[in-house]
TORTORKOL-504311 format. One record per residue (C-alpha): y negated, z negated, x negated. Coordinates in steps of 0.25 Angstrom, whole numbers. Last residue first. Layout:
SITE     c2     c3     c1
SITE      Y      Z      X
...
//
This chain:
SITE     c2     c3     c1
SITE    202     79     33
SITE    211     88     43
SITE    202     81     55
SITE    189     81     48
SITE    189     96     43
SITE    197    102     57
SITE    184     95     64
SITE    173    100     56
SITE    180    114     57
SITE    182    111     72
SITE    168    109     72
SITE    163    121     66
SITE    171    130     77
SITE    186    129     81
SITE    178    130     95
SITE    188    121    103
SITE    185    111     92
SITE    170    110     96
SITE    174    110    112
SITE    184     98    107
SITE    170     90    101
SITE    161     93    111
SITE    151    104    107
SITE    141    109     97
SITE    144    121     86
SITE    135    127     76
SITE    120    119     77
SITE    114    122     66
SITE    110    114     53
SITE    119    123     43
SITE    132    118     52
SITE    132    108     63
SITE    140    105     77
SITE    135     97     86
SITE    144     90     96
SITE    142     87    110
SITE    146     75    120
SITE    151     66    108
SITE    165     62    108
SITE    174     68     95
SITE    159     63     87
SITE    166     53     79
SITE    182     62     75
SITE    170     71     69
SITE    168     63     58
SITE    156     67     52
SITE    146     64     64
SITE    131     65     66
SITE    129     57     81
SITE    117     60     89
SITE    118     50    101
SITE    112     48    114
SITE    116     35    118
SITE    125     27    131
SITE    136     23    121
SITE    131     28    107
SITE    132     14     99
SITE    145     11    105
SITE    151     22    100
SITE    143     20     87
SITE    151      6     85
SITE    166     11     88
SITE    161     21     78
SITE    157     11     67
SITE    169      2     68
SITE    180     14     68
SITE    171     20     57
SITE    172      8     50
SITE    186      7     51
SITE    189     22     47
SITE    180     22     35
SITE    164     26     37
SITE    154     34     29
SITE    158     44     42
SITE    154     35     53
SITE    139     36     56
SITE    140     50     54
SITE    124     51     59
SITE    123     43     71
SITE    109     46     78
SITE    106     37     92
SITE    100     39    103
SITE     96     29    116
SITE     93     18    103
SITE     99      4    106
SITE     90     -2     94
SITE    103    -13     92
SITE    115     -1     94
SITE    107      5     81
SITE    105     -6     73
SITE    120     -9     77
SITE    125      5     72
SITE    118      2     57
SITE    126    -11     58
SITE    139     -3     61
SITE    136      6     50
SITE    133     -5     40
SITE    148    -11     40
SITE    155      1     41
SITE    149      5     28
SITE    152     -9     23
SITE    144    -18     24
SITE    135    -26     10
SITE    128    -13      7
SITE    119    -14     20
SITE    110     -3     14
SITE    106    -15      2
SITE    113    -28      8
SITE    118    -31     23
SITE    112    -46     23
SITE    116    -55     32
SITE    108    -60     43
SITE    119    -54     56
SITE    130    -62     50
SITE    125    -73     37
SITE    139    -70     29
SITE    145    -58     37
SITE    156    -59     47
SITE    146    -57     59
SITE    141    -45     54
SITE    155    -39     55
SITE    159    -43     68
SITE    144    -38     75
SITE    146    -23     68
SITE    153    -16     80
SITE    141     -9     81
SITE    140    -12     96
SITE    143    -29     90
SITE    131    -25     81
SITE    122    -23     93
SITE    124    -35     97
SITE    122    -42     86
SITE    108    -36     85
SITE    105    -39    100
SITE    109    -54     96
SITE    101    -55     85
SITE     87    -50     90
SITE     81    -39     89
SITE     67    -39     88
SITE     65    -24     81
SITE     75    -16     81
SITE     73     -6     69
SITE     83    -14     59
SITE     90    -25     70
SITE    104    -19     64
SITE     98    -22     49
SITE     90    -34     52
SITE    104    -41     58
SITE    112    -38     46
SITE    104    -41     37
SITE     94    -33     26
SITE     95    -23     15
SITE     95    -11     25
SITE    106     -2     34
SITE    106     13     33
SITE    120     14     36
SITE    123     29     29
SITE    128     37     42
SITE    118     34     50
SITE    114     27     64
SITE    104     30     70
SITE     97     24     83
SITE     87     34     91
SITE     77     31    103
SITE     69     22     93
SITE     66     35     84
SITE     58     44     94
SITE     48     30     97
SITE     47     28     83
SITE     43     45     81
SITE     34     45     91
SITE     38     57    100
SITE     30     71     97
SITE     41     75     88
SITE     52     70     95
SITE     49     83    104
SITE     50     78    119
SITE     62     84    128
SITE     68     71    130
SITE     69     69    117
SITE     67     83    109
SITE     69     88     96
SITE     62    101     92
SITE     62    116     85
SITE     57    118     72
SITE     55    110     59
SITE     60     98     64
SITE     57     84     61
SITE     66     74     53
SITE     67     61     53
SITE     62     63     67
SITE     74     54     75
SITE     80     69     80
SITE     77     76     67
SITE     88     66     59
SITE    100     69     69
SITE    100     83     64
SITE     97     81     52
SITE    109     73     52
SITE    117     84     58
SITE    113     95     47
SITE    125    104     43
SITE    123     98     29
SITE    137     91     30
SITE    146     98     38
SITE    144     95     54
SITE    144     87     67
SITE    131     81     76
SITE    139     74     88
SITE    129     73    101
SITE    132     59    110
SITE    125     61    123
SITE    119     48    130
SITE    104     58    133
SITE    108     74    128
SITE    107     79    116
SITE    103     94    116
SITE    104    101    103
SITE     97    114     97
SITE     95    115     83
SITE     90    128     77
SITE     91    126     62
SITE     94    112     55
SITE     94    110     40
SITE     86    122     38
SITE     86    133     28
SITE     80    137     17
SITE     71    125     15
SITE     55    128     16
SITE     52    113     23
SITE     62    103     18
SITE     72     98     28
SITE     73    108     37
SITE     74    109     52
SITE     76    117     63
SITE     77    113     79
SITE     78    122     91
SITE     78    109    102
SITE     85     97     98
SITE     86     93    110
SITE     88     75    114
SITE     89     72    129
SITE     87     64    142
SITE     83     51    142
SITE     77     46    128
SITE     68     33    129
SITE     53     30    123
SITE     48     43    117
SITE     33     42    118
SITE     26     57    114
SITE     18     56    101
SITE      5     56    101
SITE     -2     58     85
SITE     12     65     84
SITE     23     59     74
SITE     24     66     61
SITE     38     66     53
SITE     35     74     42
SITE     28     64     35
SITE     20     69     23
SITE     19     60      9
SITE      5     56      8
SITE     12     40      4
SITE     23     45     -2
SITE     18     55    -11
SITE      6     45    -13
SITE     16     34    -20
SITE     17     45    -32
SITE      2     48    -32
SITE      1     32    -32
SITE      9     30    -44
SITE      2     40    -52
SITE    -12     34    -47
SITE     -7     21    -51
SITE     -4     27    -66
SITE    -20     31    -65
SITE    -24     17    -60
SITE    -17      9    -72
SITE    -27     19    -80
SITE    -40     17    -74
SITE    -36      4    -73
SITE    -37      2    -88
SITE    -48      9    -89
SITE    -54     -1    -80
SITE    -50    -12    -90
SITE    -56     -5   -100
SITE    -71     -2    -94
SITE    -68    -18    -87
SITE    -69    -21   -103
SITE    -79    -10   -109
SITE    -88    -15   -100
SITE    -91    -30   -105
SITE    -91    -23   -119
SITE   -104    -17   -114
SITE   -110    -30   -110
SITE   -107    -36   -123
SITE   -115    -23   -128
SITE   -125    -23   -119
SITE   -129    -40   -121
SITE   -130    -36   -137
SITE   -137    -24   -134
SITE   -148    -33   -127
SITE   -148    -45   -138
SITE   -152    -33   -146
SITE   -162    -27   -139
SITE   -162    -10   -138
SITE   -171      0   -142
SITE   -175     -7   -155
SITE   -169      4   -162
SITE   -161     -5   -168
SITE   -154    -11   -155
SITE   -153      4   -151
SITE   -144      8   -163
SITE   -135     -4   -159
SITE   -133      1   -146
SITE   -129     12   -150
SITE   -120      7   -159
SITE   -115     -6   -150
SITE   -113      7   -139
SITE   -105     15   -149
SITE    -94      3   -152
SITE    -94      0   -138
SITE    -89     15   -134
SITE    -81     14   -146
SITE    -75      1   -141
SITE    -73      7   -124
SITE    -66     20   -131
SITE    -57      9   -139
SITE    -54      0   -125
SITE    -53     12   -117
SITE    -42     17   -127
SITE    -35      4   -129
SITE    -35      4   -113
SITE    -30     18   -106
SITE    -18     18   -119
SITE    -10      7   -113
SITE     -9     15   -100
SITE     -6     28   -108
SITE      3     22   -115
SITE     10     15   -101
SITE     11     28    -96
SITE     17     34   -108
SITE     29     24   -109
SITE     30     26    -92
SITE     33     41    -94
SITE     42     39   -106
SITE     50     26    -97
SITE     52     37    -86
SITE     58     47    -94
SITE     67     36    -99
SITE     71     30    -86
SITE     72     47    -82
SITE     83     48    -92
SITE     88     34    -91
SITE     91     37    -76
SITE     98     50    -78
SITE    105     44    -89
SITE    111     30    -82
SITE    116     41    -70
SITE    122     51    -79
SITE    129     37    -85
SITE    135     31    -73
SITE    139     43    -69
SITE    155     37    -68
SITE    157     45    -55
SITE    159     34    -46
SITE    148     25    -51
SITE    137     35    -50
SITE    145     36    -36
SITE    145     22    -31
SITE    131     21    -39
SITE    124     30    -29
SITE    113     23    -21
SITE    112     13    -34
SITE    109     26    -41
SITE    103     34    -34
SITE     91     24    -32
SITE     90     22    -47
SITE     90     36    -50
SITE     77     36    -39
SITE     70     25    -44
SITE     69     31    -59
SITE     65     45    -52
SITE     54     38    -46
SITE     51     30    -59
SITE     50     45    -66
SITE     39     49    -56
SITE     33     37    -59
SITE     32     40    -74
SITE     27     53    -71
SITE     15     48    -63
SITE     12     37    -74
SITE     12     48    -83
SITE      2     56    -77
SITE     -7     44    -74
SITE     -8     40    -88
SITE    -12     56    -92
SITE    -24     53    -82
SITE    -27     40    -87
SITE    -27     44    -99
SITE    -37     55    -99
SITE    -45     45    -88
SITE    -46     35   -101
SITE    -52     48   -110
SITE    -62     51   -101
SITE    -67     36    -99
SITE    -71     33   -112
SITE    -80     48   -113
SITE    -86     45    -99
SITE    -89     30   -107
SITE    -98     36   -118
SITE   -108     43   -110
SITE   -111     29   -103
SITE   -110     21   -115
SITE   -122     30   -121
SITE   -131     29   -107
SITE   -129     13   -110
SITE   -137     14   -122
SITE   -149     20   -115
SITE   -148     11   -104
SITE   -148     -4   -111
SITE   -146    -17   -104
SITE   -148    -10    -90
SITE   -138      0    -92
SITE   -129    -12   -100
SITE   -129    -19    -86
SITE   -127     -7    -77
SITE   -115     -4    -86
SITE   -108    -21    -85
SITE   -112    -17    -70
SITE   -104     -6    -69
SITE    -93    -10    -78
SITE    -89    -23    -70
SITE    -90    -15    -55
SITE    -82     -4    -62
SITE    -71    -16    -69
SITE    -69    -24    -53
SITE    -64    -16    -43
SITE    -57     -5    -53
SITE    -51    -16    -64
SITE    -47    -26    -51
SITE    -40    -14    -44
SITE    -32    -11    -57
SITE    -20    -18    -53
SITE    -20     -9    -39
SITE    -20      2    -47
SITE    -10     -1    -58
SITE     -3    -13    -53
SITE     -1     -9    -39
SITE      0      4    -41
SITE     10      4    -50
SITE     19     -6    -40
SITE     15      6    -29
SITE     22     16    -39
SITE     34      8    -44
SITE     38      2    -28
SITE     35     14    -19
SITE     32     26    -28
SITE     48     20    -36
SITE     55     20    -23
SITE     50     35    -17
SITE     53     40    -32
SITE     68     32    -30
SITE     70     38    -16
SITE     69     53    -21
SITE     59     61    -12
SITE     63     75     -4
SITE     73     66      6
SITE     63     54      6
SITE     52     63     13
SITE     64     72     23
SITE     66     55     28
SITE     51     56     35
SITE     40     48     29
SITE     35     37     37
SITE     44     25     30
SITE     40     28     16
SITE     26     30     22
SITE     26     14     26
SITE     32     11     14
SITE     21     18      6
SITE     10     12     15
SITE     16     -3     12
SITE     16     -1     -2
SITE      2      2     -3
SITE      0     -8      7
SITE      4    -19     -2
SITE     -2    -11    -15
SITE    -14    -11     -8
SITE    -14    -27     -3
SITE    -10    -30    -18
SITE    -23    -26    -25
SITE    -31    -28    -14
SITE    -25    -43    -10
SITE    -27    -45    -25
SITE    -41    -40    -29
SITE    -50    -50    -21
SITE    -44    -60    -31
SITE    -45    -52    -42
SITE    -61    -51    -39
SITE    -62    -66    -37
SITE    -56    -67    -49
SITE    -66    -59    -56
SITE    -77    -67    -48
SITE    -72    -79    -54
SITE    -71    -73    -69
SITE    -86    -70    -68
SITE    -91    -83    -60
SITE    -83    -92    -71
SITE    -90    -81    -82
SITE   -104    -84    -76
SITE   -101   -100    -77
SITE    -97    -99    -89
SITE   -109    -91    -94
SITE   -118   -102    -88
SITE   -110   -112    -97
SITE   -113   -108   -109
SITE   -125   -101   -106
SITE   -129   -117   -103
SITE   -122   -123   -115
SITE   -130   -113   -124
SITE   -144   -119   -117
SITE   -140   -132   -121
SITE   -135   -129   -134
SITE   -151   -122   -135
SITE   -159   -132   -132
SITE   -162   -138   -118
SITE   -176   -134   -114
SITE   -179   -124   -123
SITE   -165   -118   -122
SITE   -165   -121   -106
SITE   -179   -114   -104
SITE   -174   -101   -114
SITE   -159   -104   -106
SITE   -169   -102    -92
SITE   -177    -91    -97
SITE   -165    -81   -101
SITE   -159    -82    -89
SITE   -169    -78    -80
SITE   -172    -68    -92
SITE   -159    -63    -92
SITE   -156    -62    -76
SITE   -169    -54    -75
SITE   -165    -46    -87
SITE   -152    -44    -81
SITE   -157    -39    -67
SITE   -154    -49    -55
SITE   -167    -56    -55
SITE   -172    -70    -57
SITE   -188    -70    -60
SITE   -191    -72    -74
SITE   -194    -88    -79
SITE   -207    -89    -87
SITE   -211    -81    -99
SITE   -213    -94   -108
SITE   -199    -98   -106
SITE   -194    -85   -113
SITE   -204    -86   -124
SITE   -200   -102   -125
SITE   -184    -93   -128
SITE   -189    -85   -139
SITE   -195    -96   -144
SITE   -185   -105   -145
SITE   -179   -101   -159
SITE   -165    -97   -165
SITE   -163    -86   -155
SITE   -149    -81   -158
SITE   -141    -89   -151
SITE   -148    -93   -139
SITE   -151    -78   -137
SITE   -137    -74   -138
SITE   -133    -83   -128
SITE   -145    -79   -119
SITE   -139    -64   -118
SITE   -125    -67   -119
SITE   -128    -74   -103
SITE   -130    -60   -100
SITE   -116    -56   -102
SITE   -109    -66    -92
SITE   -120    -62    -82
SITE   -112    -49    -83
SITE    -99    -53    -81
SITE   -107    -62    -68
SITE   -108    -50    -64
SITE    -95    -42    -67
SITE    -89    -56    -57
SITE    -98    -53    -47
SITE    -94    -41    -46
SITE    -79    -41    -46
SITE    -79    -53    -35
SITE    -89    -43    -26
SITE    -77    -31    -28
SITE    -66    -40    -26
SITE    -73    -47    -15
SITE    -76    -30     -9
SITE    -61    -27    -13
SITE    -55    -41     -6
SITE    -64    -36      7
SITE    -60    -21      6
SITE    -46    -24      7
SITE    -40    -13     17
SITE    -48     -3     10
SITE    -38     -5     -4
SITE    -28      5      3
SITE    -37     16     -2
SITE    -37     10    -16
SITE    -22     16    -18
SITE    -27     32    -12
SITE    -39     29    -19
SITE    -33     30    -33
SITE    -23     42    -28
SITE    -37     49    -25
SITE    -40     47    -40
//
């Protein structure tokens, strides 16, 4: 149950609408319960056929008004004797008429009232809910979302918080409101008749075994079935990120049958979820009927053993068929709780997910860069007990308006590299300094707005032109923007397009071209104006044109900066002040680019490769 109360916890931050829903939900079971007294006198007034039962009432005089049902009972009892005498009986049937009307209007308004208090908590958790996930989403370091498929992290925050929503927080109403409704329909049937109570008590632990028995299995295969949902998402996902080639290799069909394989696999799971749902009610329905069944047979026996009244057991048993409903109902929950719980074990691996990246309780302040960046002994692994490590015993100096050129084979881990210096990553020995302070005791905002990257897939957003350069520049106006793309060589195009700087780019910017998107992607960066910035081979997607364009662009970009820049095409980098050479994650070779040929080392490998190409 801790998953339970992991949910209801968010609940704090509405006490007041839980407390009217709680008072509403009360006073609507009471007046449920003066709804049943009223029976009482109906009977009566149908089955006495003489007055003198009722001029025996008169003649006792009025009983003081109390709170107990037989206070309550005889109040009552005395006025419709007095109105019966008085009035006749068709006047007296009128009045219980319309008195029990006016109880059940007071009932179904508190119930209301209980609902209404009910919705800002049922949909304020779910909203924040949702708003925690995203915010962990964001928090968790990029090493999370490489162990995890995107489509399972997809389906835990759209399928799973939807189940919760109308599983748990659907069955709110059920848990405010039925325990409330069956403790004081029980305290009524104590008072009526103890002894025969005692035997419905014994009963129900037997009832209420066999529904947590399903409720259990239920949320076993509530659990499987959103684990298949995830991998649903996540074929889904590859597939539109990777149609060209499903398209290009005519696997059109290995796809359609990996999908329907695990659509199928998913549809068995959710089949014996939705049994097991179906099967929660017509069982506690039949245990709740035998259970009746038994206590109109006790209860019979008692009546003819004189040891209980008649009009009495009559008012028990109505009052115990009043239990058997919210008892149902609750059942109910119990169950649509139990796939919830499933739901929210899955949202929890997000939510108590551990974050690697961890800022000190007081960072250093990191305002400006002066003087110089070290990568100082560094070693690092992307998962803790690999064989070897991704980078081992870095040492690199990069001085302040110094352009460094990070060369190698693929795998030879240059954009590690370039990842550990704006904390996607942190070490596992060694340091990076700034200005001689380790970016680990810096705040890790302040670390990130001395840096502008730019990478070699445009990571660009389904919005405009204009919010897409501005992204992470807050109150930038239109003519800083514009500015900036004229730097990116990307003012010309813009301005040919349908609505200019307010037209929409489309999903990852898909309506540019890919020289199109890297030129805005270099604008965002000229706009935050960063003292260092990270280009990681933002030309190799690129034709020659584009290149041309993009190039001219990041030249202007990396005038007066500190810049780290990842390059495939060697012809790029020919200028940088030094040149690191990579292989296996260690530092082989490091120069300018005709000391590096002079060497006939790696680089003129790399060199020789590209220019024969």
């Amino acid at each position: 149950m801790k998953s339970i109360f992991g949910v209801l916890k968010y609940v704090r931050g509405y006490w007041s609408y839980g407390i009217g829903n709680i008072i509403s939900n009360l006073f609507s079971v009471i007046f449920g319960v003066f709804s049943l007294v009223m029976i009482i006198p109906f009977l009566q007034l149908l089955i006495e056929e003489g007055d003198t039962h009722y001029r025996e009432i008169v003649a006792k005089g009025q009983p003081a008004l109390g709170f107990s049902i037989d206070a309550l009972s005889g109040y009552f009892n005395y006025d419709l004797s007095s109105l019966i005498l008085n009035k006749g009986r068709a006047y007296a049937l009128i009045s219980i008429c319309v008195i029990g009307a006016i109880i059940f209007l007071f009932k179904t308004l508190f119930r209301y009232l209980g609902m209404y208090f009910l919705a800002p908590i049922r949909n304020g958790v779910v909203r924040d809910l949702r708003n925690t996930i995203y915010s962990k989403s964001l928090e968790l370091p990029l090493s999370y979302y490489s162990n995890e498929r995107k489509g399972d992290i997809m389906s835990r925050i759209t399928s799973d918080v939807q189940e919760i929503e109308w599983s748990v927080m659907g069955s709110l109403e059920m848990i405010f409101r039925d325990p409330i409704n069956i403790i004081i329909l029980l305290g009524t049937i104590i008072y009526i008749s103890p002894q025969l109570t005692l035997y419905v008590i014994i009963l129900l632990p037997i009832s209420a075994g066999l529904i947590s028995l399903i409720g259990k299995s239920l949320k076993r295969s509530s659990g499987k079935a959103k684990e298949e949902l995830g991998t649903l998402f996540s074929i889904m996902e590859e597939t539109l990120g990777g149609l060209r080639i499903i398209k290009g290799f005519n696997a059109e069909k290995k796809m359609e049958g990996k999908f329907s394989s695990v659509n199928n696999q998913y549809t068995r799971e959710s089949i014996s979820t939705y049994r097991k749902v179906d099967l929660a009610s017509p069982v506690s329905e039949f245990l709740g009927s035998v259970i009746m069944m038994l206590v109109m047979y006790l209860g019979g026996v008692m009546v003819f053993g004189h040891h209980l009244d008649g009009k009495q057991f009559i008012f028990y048993v109505i009052t115990f068929s009043q239990i058997i409903t919210p008892a149902k109902t609750l059942t109910g929950a119990y169950s649509n709780v139990q796939k919830g719980i499933a739901s929210m074990e899955r949202i929890n691996r997000i939510l108590k997910a551990e974050n690697s990246i961890r800022e000190k309780p007081n960072p250093q302040p990191l305002k400006t860069f002066n003087n110089e960046i070290e990568y100082k002994n560094v070693f690092f692994a992307y998962t803790k007990g690999d064989e070897g490590y991704v980078l081992k015993n870095i040492n690199l100096k990069i001085e302040k308006g110094k352009t460094i050129a990070v060369v190698g084979q693929s795998g030879s881990g240059k954009t590690t590299l370039a990842d550990m210096l704006p904390r996607f990553y942190d070490t596992d020995q060694g340091g990076i300094f700034i200005d001689g302070l380790d970016i680990r005791e810096t705040k890790v905002t302040e670390l990130r707005n001395l840096l502008g990257i730019v990478t070699q897939e445009s990571i660009l957003f389904n919005d405009t032109v204009f919010n897409n350069i501005a992204f992470g520049t807050p109150g930038a106006d239109l003519e800083k923007v514009m500015d900036a793309a004229r730097i990116a060589n990307a003012h010309e195009f813009i301005s040919q397009m349908p609505e200019g700087y307010q037209t929409n780019i489309g999903d990852r910017g898909g309506k540019l071209s890919g020289g199109q998107r890297q030129r805005i992607s270099i604008a965002r960066a000229v706009l935050k104006n960063p003292p260092i910035l990270i280009l990681d081979e933002a030309t190799s997607a690129l034709d020659t044109e584009s290149e041309r364009l993009v190039q001219d662009a990041l030249n202007k970009l990396m005038q007066n900066r500190t810049s780290v820049v990842i390059a495939h095409r060697l012809s790029t980098i020919q200028h940088a002040d030094e040149i690191i050479v990579m292989q296996k994650g260690e530092i082989v070779e490091r120069g300018r680019h005709n000391e590096l040929l002079e060497k006939g080392g790696v680089y003129r490998k790399l060199y020789d490769l590209q220019s024969f190409a």
